[in-house]
KELO-915228 format. One line per 10 residues: number of its first residue (from 0); their letters; for each residue x, z, y of C-alpha. Coordinates in steps of 0.05 Angstrom, whole numbers, always signed. Layout:
! residues N
NUM) a) X,Z,Y; ...
END
This chain:
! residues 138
0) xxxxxxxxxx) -438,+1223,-471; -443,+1149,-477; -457,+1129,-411; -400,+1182,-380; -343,+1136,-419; -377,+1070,-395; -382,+1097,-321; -308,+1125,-328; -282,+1049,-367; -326,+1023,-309
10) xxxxxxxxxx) -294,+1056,-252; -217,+1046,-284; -227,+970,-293; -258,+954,-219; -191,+1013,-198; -146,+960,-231; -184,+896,-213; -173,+914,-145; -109,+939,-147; -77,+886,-187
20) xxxxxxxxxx) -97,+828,-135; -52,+855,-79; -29,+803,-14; +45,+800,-34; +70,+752,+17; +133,+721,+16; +190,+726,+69; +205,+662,+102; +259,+640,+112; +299,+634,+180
30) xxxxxxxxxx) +328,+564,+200; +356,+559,+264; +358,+487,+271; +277,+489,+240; +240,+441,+275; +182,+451,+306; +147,+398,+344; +143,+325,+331; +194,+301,+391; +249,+340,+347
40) xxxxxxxxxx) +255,+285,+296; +303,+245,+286; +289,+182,+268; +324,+112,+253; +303,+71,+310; +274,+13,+259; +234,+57,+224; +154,+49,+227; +111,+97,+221; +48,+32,+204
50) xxxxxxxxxx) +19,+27,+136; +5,-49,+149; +41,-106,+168; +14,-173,+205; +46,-234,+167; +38,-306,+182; +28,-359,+120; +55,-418,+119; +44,-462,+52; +62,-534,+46
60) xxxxxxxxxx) +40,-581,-11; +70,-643,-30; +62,-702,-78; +94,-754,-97; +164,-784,-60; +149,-716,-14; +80,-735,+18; +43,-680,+49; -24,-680,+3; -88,-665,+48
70) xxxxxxxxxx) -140,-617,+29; -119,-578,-20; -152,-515,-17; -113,-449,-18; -138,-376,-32; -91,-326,-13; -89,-255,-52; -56,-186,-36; -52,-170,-112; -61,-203,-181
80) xxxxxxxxxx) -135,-245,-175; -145,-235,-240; -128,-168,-236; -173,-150,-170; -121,-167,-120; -154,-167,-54; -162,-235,-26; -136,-249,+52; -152,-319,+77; -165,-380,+42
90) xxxxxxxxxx) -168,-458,+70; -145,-531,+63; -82,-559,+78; -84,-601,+145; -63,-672,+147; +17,-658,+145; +0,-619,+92; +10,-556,+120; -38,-485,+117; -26,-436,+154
100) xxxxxxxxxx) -60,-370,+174; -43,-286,+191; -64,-233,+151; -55,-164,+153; -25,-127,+89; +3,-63,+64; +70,-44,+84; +99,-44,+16; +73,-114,-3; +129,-151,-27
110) xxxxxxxxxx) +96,-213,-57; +32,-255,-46; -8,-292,-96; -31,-359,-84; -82,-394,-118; -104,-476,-112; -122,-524,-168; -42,-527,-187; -46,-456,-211; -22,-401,-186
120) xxxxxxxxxx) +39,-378,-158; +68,-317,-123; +101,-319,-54; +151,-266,-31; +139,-241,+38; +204,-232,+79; +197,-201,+140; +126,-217,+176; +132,-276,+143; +103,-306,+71
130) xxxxxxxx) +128,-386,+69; +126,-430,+4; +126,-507,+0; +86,-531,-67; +112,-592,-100; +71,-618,-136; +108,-680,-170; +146,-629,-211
END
């Protein structure tokens, strides 16, 4: 009699297993002005659909009564160095003391760090642009 109840307990579980796991979808719901391909969009005519922005750096460091200082060297970071920022170019300032150089960075970068043997600093980025003159007599 035993195995009669476990075949019938059997046969009502996989009965309600099966039953219970039914393909209810839900309606969806009609929108007439639902848009279905890409060209449909509207979009703002200055929006971007890029991730990354090209910037061009421009640093400037000068000394004392306002000479450009030559050869300073310059490492350029997307992010905190010291907390793993991503590094983008790095170089010497020329002999108007002037470096310059392009990178490429995320689109919601708002600020550079800039390292040389003044410290470091952090350089907003306006536009395609990230420009900073370092003066060093202060």
């Amino acid at each position: 009699m035993f195995p009669t109840r476990m075949y019938v307990i059997a046969t009502l579980f996989s009965f309600l297993l099966l039953f219970s796991c039914g393909n209810e979808s839900k309606p969806v719901p009609s929108d007439t002005d639902a848009i279905e391909v890409s060209d449909d969009l509207e979009v703002a005519e200055d929006f971007s659909f890029r991730t990354s922005n090209d910037i061009e750096i421009n640093l400037q460091v000068l000394g004392f009564d306002q000479l450009p200082l030559v050869g300073v060297r310059f490492t350029v970071y997307e992010g905190d160095p010291d907390s793993g920022g991503a590094e983008l170019s790095s170089g010497s300032s020329d002999s108007n003391g002037y470096y310059t150089s392009r990178a490429q960075i995320n689109s919601f970068t708002n600020e550079l760090y800039v390292r040389s043997s003044y410290g470091t600093i952090t350089v907003p980025v306006a536009g395609n642009n990230a420009e900073y003159i370092w003066n060093t007599a202060n």
